[in-house]
ROZAMI-776868 format. One record per residue (C-alpha): residue number from 1; x, y negated, z. Coordinates in pm, 1 decimal. Each point is the difference from the previous one (the first is absolute). Layout:
REM ROZAMI-776868
<rec vexro="NUM" u="X" v="Y" w="Z"/>
...
REM end
This chain:
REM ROZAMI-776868
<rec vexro="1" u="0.0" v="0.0" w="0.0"/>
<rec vexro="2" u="267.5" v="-237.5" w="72.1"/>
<rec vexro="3" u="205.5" v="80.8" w="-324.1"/>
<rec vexro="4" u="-344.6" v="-61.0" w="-138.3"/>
<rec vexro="5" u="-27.5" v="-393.4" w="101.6"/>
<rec vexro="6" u="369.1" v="-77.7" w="-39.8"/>
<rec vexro="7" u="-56.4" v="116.5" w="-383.6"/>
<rec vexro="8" u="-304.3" v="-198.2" w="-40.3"/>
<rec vexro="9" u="147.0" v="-334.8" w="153.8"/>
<rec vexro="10" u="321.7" v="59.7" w="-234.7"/>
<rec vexro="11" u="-250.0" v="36.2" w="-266.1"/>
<rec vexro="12" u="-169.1" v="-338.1" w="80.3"/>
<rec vexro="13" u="289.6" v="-183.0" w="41.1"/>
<rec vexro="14" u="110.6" v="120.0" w="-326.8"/>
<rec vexro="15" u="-313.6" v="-64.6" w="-239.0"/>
<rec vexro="16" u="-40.7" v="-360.5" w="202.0"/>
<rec vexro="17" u="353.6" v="-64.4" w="-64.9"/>
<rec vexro="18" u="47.1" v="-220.4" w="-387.2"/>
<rec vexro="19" u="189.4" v="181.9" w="-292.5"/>
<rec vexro="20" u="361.6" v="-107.8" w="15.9"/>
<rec vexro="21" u="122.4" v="175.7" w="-260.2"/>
<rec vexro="22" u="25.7" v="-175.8" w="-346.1"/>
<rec vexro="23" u="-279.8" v="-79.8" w="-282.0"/>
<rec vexro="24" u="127.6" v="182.6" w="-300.9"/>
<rec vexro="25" u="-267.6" v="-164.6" w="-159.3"/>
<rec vexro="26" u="64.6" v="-334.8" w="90.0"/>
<rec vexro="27" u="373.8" v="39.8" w="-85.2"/>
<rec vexro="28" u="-95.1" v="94.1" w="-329.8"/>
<rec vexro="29" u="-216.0" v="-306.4" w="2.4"/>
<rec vexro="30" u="296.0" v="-238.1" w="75.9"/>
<rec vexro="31" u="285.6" v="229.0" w="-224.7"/>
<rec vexro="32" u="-305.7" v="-103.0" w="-282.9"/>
<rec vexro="33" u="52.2" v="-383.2" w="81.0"/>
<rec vexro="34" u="-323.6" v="-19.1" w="149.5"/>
<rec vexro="35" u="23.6" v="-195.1" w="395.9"/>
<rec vexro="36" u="-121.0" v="207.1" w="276.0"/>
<rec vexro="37" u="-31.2" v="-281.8" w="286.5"/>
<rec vexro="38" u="-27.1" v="189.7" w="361.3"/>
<rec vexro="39" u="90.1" v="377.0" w="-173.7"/>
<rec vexro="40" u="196.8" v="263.5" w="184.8"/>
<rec vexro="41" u="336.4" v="53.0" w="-230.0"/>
<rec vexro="42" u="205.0" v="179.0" w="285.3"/>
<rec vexro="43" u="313.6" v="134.2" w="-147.2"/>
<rec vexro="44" u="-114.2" v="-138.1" w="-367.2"/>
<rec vexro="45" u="211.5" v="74.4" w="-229.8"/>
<rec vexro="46" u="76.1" v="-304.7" w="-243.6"/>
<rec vexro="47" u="326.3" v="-30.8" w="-71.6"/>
<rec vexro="48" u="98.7" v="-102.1" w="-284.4"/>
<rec vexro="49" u="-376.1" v="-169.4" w="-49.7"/>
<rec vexro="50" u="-70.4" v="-323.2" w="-199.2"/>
<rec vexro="51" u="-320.1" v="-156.2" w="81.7"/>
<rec vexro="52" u="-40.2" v="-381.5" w="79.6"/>
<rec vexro="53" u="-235.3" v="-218.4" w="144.1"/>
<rec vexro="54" u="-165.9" v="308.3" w="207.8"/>
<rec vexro="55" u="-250.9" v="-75.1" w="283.8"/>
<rec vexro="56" u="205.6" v="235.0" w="308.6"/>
<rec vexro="57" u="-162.9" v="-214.9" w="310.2"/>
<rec vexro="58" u="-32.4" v="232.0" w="293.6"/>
<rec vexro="59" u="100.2" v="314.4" w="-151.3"/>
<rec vexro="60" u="203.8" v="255.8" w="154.9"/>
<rec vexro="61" u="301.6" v="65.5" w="-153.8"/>
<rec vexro="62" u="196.7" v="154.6" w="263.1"/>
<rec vexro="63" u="302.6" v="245.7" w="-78.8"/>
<rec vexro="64" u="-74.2" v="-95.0" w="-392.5"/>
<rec vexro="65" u="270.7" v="-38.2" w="-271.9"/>
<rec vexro="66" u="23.7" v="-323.7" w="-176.8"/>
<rec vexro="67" u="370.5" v="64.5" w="-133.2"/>
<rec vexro="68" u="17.6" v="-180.2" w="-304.2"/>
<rec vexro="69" u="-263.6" v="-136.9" w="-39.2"/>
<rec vexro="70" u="-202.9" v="-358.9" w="-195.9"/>
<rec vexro="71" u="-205.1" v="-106.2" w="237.1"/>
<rec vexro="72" u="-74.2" v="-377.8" w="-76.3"/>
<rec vexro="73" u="-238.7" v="-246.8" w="178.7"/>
<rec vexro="74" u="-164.5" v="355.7" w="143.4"/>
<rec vexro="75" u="-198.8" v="-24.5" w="339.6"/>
<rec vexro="76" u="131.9" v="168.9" w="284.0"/>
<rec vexro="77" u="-146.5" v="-204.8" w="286.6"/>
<rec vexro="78" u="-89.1" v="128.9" w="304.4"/>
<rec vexro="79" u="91.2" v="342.3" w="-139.6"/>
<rec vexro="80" u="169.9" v="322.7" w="197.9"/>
<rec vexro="81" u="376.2" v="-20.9" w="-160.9"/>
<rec vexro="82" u="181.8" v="182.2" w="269.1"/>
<rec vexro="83" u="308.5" v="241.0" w="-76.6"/>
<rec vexro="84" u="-48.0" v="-132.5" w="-412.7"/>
<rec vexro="85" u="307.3" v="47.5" w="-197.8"/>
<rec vexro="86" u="-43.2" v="-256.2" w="-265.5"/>
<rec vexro="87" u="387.3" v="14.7" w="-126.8"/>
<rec vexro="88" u="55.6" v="-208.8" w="-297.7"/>
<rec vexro="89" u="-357.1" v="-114.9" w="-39.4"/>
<rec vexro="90" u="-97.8" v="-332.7" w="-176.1"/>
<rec vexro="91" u="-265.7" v="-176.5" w="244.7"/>
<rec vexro="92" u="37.6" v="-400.2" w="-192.3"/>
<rec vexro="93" u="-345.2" v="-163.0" w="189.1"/>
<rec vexro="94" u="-117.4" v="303.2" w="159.6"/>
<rec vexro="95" u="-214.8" v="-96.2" w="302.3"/>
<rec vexro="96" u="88.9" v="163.6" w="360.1"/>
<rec vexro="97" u="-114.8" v="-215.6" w="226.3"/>
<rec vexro="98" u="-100.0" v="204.1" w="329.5"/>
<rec vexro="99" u="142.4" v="309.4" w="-112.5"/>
<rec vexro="100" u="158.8" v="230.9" w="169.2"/>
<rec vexro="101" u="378.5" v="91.4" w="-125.4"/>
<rec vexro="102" u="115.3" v="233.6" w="282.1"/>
<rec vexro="103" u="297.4" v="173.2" w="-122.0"/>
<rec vexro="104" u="-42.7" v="-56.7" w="-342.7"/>
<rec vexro="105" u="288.2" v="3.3" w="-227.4"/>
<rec vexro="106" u="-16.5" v="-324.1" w="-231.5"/>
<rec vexro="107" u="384.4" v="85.2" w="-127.1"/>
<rec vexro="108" u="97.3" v="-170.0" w="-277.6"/>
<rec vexro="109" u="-355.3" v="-139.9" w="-89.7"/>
<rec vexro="110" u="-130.4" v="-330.1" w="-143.6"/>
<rec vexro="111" u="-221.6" v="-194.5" w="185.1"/>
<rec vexro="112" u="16.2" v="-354.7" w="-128.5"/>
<rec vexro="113" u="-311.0" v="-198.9" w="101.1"/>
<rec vexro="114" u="-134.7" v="308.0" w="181.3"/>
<rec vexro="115" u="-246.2" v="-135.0" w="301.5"/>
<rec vexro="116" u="99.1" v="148.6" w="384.2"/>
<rec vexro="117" u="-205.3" v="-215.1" w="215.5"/>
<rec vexro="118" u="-84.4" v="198.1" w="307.0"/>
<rec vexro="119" u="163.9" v="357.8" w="-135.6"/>
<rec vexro="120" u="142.5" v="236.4" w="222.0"/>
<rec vexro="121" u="404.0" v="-14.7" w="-74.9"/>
<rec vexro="122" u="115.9" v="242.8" w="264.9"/>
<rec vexro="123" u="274.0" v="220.3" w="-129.3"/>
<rec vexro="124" u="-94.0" v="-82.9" w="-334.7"/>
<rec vexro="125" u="321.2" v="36.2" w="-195.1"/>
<rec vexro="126" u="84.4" v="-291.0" w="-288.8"/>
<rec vexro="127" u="366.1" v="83.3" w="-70.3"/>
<rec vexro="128" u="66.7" v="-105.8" w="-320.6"/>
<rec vexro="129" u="-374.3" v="-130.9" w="-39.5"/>
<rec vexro="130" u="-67.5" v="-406.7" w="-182.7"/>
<rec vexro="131" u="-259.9" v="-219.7" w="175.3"/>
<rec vexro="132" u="165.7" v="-328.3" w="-57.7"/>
<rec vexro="133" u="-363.9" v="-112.9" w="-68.9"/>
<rec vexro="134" u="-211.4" v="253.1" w="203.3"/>
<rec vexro="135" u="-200.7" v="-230.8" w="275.1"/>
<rec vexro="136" u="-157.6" v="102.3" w="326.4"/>
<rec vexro="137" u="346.6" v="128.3" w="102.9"/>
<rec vexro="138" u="100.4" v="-155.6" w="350.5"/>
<rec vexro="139" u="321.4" v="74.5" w="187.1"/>
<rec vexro="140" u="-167.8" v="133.9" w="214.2"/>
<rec vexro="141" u="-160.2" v="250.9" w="-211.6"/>
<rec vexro="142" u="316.6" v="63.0" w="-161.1"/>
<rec vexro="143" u="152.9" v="88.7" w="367.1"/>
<rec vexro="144" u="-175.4" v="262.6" w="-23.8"/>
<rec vexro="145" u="144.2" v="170.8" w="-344.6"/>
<rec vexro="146" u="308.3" v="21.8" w="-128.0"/>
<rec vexro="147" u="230.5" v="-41.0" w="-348.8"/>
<rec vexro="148" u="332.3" v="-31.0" w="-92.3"/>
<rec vexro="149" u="233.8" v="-246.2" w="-188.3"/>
<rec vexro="150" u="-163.5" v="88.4" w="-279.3"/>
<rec vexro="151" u="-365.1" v="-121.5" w="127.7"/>
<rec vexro="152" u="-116.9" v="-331.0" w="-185.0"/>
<rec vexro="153" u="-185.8" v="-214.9" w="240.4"/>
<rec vexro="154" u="-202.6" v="-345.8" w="17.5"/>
<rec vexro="155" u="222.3" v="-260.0" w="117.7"/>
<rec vexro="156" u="92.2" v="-46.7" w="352.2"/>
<rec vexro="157" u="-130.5" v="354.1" w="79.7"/>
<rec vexro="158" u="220.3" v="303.4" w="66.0"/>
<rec vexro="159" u="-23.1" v="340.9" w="72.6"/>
<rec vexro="160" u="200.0" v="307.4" w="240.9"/>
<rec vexro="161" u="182.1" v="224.9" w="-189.7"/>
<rec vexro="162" u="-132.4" v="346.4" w="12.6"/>
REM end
């Protein structure tokens, strides 16, 4: 009887409990060009992906690869971009204002004019990275990430190495 109640509260918990796992469908949807505002692309796999001008607010793209990528003027506010490896990536305008960047790798990207107002910099790696234009960046903020020689940086700012 007891075995009985503890399997139908782990059972609860587990149907009440959201899907975390990621929306092949929607990634399909965004790999098409199409924007997918507030969709679940955990671990998305887009590297190498050209697609501008795409409507990302509040999606989830934890754990996803954006190696490579064109991502212009594409909207990534208030999204979920913890752990992201986005090496090499070409972000010119992209919006991430209140974003969270935990962890994510931005080595080597370009982010000139890219919006940061409010985003969540902590361990977010820019080594190599250009934002000479990007705005919202504070010091602050940028205490919070890191770079390297290489990192190109609006004036009067600086960042830790890594």
């Amino acid at each position: 009887m007891k075995s009985a109640l503890i399997l139908a509260a782990l059972l609860s918990v587990a149907t009440a409990a959201p899907a975390l796992a990621q929306d092949t469908g929607q990634i399909n949807r965004v790999r098409g060009g199409a924007s997918c505002a507030g969709c679940n692309l955990f671990q998305a796999d887009f590297a190498g992906m050209e697609r501008s001008g795409l409507n990302l607010t509040g999606a989830r793209l934890r754990q996803a690869d954006l190696s490579l990528v064109t991502m212009n003027r594409t909207r990534f506010a208030n999204a979920d971009l913890r752990d992201v490896e986005a090496f090499g990536g070409v972000f010119s305008g992209s919006n991430f204002t209140g974003a969270n960047l935990t962890n994510a790798s931005f080595v080597g990207t370009w982010l000139e004019g890219a919006s940061f107002s409010g985003a969540t910099l902590a361990g977010t790696n820019f080594s190599g990275a250009s934002l000479a234009r990007a705005t919202g960046l504070t010091q602050a903020r940028l205490n919070a990430a890191c770079g390297d020689d290489a990192t190109v940086l609006p004036r009067g700012l600086r960042i830790r190495a890594c």
